[in-house]
C-alpha positions, -999 to +999 in steps of 0.1 A: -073+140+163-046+165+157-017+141+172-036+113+154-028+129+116+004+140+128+019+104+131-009+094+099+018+119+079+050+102+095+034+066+083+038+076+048+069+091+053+080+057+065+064+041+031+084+067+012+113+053+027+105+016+022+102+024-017+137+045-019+155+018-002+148-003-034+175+020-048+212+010-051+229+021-019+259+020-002+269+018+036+295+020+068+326-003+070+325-034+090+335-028+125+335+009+127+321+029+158+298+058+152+295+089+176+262+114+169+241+140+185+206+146+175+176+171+175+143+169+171+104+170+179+084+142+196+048+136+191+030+122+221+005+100+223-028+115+243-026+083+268+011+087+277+006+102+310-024+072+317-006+054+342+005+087+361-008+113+386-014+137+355-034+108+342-061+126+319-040+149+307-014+151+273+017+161+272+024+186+244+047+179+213+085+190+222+111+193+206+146+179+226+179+167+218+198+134+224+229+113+215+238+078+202+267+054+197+268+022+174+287-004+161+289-020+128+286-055+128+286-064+094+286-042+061+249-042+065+241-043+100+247-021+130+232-018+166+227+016+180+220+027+217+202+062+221+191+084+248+167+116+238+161+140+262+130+163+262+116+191+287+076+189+282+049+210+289+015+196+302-011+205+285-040+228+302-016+232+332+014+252+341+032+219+351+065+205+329+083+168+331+112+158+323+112+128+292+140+105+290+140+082+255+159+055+260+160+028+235+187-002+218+183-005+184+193-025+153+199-011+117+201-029+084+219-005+056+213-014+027+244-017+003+279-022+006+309+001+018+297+034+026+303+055-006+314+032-024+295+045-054+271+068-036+272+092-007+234+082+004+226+050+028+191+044+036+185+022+067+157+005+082+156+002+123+141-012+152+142-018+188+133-018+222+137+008+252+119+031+279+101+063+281+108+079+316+086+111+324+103+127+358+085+149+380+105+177+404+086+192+430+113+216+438+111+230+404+075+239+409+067+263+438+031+274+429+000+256+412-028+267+393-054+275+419-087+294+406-094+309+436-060+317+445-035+319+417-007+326+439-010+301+458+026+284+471+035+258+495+068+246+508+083+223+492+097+198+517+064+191+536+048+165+510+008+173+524-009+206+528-039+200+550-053+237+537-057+228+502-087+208+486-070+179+470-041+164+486-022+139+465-009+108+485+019+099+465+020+068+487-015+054+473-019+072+437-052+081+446-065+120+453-079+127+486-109+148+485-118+169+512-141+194+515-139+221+491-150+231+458-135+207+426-101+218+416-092+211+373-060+191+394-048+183+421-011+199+436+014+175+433+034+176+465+056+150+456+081+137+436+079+109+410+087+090+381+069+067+352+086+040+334+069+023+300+085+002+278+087+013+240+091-010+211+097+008+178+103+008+142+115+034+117+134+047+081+164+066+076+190+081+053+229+088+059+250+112+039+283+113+038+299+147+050+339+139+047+356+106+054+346+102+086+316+127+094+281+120+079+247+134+087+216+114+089+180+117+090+156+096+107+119+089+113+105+069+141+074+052+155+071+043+191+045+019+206+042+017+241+033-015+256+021-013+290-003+022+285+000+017+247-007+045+222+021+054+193+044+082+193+064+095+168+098+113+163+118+129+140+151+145+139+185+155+121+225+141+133+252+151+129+279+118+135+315+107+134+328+074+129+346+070+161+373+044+156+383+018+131+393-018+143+426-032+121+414-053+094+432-086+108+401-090+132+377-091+101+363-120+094+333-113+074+323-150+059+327-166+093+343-190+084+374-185+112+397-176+089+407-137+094+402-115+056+439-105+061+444-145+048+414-159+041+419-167+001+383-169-004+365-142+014+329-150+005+326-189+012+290-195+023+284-197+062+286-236+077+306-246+049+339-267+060+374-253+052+409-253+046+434-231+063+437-206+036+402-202+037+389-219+008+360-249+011+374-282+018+378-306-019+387-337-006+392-359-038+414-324-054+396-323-083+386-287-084+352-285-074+342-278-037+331-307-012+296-290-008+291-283-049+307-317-055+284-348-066+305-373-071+332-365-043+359-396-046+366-393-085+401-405-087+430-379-087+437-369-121+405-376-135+392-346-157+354-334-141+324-307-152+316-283-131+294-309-108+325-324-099+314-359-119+339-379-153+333-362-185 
């Protein structure tokens, strides 16, 4: 219940978000590559360990630190891969995993160059990744044993016929034997869990300097093979890496580079000439695609439809 309020809060956070973006904004320049490294805490869902040996168990909310690199594509989009790393603690046990976040995201910003007119640039992401939870046997030389806490085994022999509950690693099933019930089982083994993550969050940049800015960002997680939502917050610190020239810009795409495209903003799939400008076949003044009466003879005054006054 208490995870379940915990990401109930982050939900609203996220609405809070959706109603700020409404705001004028601003955001990165075209092309730019962005360099940041972030911290934070990560709320678990109670079924994230379902479909492994600690199955039954929850991993307890960690804090951990990770690292991303992006790409602008346009003024308002970007795409983002990020890796979060996280050492957790199992809960009721002695026992710790390692947690991998993996995840490729894309980001709308809202507004135009980054500020341009203010230092703030909400975003709105999502994507798709992994969760990997790691576990080391070599880290862990002794398990909670309530008739024996100091119980130890070695490490590089994967069974111990002396203890209770063997775990075959082999079958993912436990092995009783005779013996009284142990909470868990040892895990003599190593191993690994892979889920895939879908997920969707808010955000906010501020500018630091010309190229440094610091962001904060709030994320849902769903898993979709164990399912259950997680959440994540957390604080960066980034640098825009490196700036391509401005003759590869061509943000209309029209295939005509900015450097000489004479009419930047012509609307995507219309035809045109080589200085960039839409195609006017009878020269008249009005565009092919606006006009309505496209053969009017040359020198023939038009309105604005392209059609004799």
């Amino acid at each position: 219940m208490r995870k379940r309020r915990s990401l109930l809060s982050i939900s609203y956070g996220i609405l809070f978000f959706f109603i700020f973006v409404a705001l004028e904004a601003s955001a990165d320049f075209v092309g730019t590559l962005n360099l940041y490294v972030n911290g934070g805490k990560h709320w678990f869902d109670g079924d994230r360990l379902k479909g492994t040996p600690f199955r039954g168990f929850e991993m307890r909310d960690s804090s951990g630190v990770g690292t991303g690199f992006g790409f602008n594509m346009t003024n308002y989009w970007a795409m983002e891969g990020v890796v979060d790393y996280f050492v957790v603690n199992i809960a009721d046990t002695p026992e710790k995993v390692d947690v991998y976040n993996y995840h490729l995201d894309l980001l709308y910003q809202f507004g135009g160059q980054f500020c341009g007119n203010f230092c703030w640039q909400p975003y709105i992401a999502f994507g798709i990744g992994e969760i990997r939870i790691n576990y080391d046997r070599r880290r862990h030389k002794k398990y909670w044993d309530p008739d024996d806490p100091e119980y130890s085994y070695d490490p590089d022999h994967p069974y111990d016929p002396d203890y209770p509950y063997p775990y075959d690693c082999r079958k993912k099933f436990y092995v009783q034997k005779n013996g009284p019930y142990y909470p868990y089982p040892p895990y003599h083994c190593d191993w690994h869990d892979r889920q895939t993550m879908v997920n969707l969050g808010v955000g906010i940049k501020y500018s630091l300097g010309p190229r440094w800015q610091a962001r904060a960002d709030i994320r849902l997680f769903q898993g979709v093979e164990e399912g259950g939502v997680d959440g994540f917050a957390s604080l960066a610190v980034g640098y825009q890496w490196i700036e391509y020239p401005d003759f590869w810009y061509d943000e209309d795409a029209d295939g005509i580079i900015d450097a000489t495209d004479q009419c930047p903003q012509t609307p995507v799939g219309v035809d045109v000439q080589l200085d960039g400008c839409p195609l006017d076949t009878d020269f008249d003044g009005v565009p092919s695609y606006l006009d309505q009466c496209p053969n009017t003879p040359i020198g023939i005054a038009v309105d604005e439809y392209g059609c004799i006054r």
